[in-house]
N, C-alpha and C positions, 0 to 999 in steps of 0.2 A: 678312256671313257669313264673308267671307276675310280680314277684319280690315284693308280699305283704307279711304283715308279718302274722301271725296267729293272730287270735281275736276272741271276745266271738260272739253266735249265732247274726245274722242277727237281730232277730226279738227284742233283747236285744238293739240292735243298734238303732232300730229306736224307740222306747217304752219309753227307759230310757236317752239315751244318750244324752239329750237336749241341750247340748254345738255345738253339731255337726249338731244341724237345720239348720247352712247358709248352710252347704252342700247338704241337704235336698231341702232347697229352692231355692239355686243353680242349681241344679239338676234339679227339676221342673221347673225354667226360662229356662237354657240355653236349655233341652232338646225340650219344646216347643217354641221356638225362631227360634229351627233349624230346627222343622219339618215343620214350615211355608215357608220353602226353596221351592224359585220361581223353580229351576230347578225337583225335584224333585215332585212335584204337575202336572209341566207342564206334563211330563213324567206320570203321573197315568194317568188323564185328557184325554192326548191323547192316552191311550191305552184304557180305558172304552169306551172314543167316537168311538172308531176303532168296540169294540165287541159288541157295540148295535143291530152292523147290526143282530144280532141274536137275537133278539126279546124275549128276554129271561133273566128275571131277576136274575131269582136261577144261571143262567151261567153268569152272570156279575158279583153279589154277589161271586160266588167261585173264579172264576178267578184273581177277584181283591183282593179275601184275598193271593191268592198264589203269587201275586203280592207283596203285603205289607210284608210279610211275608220271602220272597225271599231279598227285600232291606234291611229291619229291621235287620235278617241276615250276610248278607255280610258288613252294615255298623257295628253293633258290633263288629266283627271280626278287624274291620279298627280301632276302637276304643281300643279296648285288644291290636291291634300293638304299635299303639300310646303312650300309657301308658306306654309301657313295654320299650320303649325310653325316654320316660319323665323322669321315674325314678330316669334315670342314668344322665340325662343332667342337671337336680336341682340343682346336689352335685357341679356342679361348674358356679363361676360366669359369664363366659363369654357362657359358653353355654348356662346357663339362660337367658342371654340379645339376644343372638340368637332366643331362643324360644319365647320370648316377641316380638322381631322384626316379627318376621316369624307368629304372631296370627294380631298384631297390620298391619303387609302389607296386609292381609285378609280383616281386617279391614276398612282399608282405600279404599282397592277396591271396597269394596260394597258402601261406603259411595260417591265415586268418581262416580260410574254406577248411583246412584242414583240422582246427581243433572247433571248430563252430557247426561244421559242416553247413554250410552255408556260404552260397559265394558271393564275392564283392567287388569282381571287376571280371576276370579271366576265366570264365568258360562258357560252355550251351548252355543257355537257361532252358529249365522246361518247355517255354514257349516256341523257344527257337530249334529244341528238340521236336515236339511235335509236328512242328513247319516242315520240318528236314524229314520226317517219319512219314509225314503222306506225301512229299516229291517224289522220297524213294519206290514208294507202293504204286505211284501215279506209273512212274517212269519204266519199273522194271514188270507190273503186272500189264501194261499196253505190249510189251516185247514178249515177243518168240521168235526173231530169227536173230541171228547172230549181228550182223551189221548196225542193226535197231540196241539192241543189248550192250552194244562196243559205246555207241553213240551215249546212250543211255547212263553206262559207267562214266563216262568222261564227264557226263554232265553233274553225276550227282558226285565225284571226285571234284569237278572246279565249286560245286556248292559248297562241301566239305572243308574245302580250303578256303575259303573265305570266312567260313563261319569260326573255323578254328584258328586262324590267324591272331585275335587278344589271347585266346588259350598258353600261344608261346612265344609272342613279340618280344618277352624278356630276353628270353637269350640270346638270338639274333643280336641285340643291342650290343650286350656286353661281350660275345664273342667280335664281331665289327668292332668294337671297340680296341681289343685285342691287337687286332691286325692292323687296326689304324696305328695304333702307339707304335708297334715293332716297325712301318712304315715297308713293309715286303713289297717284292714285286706282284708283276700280274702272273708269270708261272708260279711262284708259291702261291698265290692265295687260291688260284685255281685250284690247284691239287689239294690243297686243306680245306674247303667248301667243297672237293669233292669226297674227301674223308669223312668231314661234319653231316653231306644227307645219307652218305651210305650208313654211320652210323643212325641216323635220322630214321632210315627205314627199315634197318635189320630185325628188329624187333618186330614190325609187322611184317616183316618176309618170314620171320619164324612162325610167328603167330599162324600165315595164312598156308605155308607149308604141313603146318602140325593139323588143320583144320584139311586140307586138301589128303593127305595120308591116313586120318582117321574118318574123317567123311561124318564129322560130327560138330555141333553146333558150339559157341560158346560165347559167354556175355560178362561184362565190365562188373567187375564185384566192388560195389560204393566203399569198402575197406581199402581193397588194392587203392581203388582212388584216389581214397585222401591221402593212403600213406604215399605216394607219389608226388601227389602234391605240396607235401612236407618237406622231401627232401628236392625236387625241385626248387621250390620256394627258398632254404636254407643256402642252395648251393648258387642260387641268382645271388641273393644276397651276397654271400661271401665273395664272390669274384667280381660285385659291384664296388664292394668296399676298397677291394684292391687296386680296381681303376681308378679312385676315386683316389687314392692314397700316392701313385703317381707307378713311372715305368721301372722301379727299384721294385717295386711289390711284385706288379704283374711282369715283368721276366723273371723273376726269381722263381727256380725247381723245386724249391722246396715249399715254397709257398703255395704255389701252384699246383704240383703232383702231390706233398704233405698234406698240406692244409686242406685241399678237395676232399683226398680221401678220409680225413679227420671228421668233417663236418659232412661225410654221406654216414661214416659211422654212426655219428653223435644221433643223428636223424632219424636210423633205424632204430636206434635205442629209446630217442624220443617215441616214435611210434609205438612201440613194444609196450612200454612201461602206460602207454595214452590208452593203448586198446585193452590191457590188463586189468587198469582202472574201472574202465568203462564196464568191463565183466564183471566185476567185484558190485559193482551200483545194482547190478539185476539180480 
């Protein structure tokens, strides 16, 4: 159905198949790069601060897994689309240079929101925060019994996930891209799109553990933001360039696991040296 071809077991793939660790490591950067997405965090954040009002841990705890679990979800599904387009767009050059354009504009937008702070394609606009801020209030202040609240989450999670979808269509792209060019079967790719949303949500299972253990609130600091969005944006970029450049780049280990971690370095240093400045102006 998603145009892979057959291959041996999964567990063969990751055990023996040691050529195919950038994909691995791939896999593991991009998926945690993208769960660190400002807009989807904001979106947990402000739905756990909304259920505290219930005084009640084990109902934050559930809640916010039906939460995590509801986006993780409907974003894999967005991911099996994606792919099953990439596919067919690889086999020619000009739709290749489309798909590089079309990760690389992602790209530049995070990177643009980041030194401007000001965004230009990829995230919640004010407007569409506000929308999303009285659903929430609609949805979970009408609830008090449990069944109502389940229903409730699910709905302002599939809200969530649509709203944040431009937030992180980049990497989707250029990870699908990935696995088009290596051409794996349907057991690898499973298993690595299952690695890619576990890292996807680890970061808000921490989040929503640390906030469920100390029973204290906590909200998206517009710094943390952009510097995320910096090096997201740098690191679309680079592993765009590399598809873009052919399947000598992107199999290559070094390029791959080197260069990723070079250019998340480089990013943090850019941040560092941006917000430095910025203190020095006041």
């Amino acid at each position: 159905v998603l145009g892979l071809e057959e291959s041996d077991d999964a567990a063969d793939f990751f055990i023996w198949n040691f050529s195919e660790m950038p994909l691995i490591f791939a896999t593991v950067i991009i998926g945690l790069i993208d769960g660190f997405n400002p807009c989807s965090l904001w979106a947990l954040l402000f739905l756990i601060s909304m259920i505290m009002r219930f005084k009640s841990r084990k109902l934050i705890l559930l809640l916010g897994i039906v939460f995590i679990l509801v986006v993780s979800f409907v974003y894999g599904l967005f991911i099996m689309g994606v792919f099953g387009a990439v596919t067919y767009i690889l086999d020619y050059l000009l739709l290749r240079v489309l798909l590089f354009s079309m990760a690389f504009l992602f790209a530049l937008a995070n990177i643009y929101s980041f030194f401007t702070d000001k965004e230009m394609l990829v995230s919640i606009s004010s407007k569409n925060k506000k929308r999303f801020v009285q659903k929430i209030r609609d949805r979970l202040y009408s609830q008090n019994h449990l069944p109502g609240l389940i229903l409730a989450t699910i709905f302002i999670a599939l809200l969530a996930s649509i709203i944040e979808l431009p937030c992180t269509a980049g990497f989707p792209v250029v990870w699908n891209s990935m696995m088009a060019e290596q051409g794996i079967g349907f057991a690898a790719y499973a298993s690595l799109l299952s690695v890619y949303l576990l890292m996807y949500v680890l970061v808000e299972l921490i989040l929503l553990l640390f906030m469920v253990i100390t029973f204290s609130k906590m909200h998206m600091n517009l710094t943390y933001g952009r510097s995320l969005k910096l090096i997201s944006g740098m690191l679309m970029a680079y592993l765009a360039l590399l598809l873009l450049m052919g399947s000598e780049y992107i199999n290559s280990t070094s390029y791959i696991m080197g260069g990723s971690s070079i250019v998340i370095a480089v990013s943090l240093l850019i941040a560092f040296l941006f917000r430095k400045k910025l203190k020095q102006k006041k």
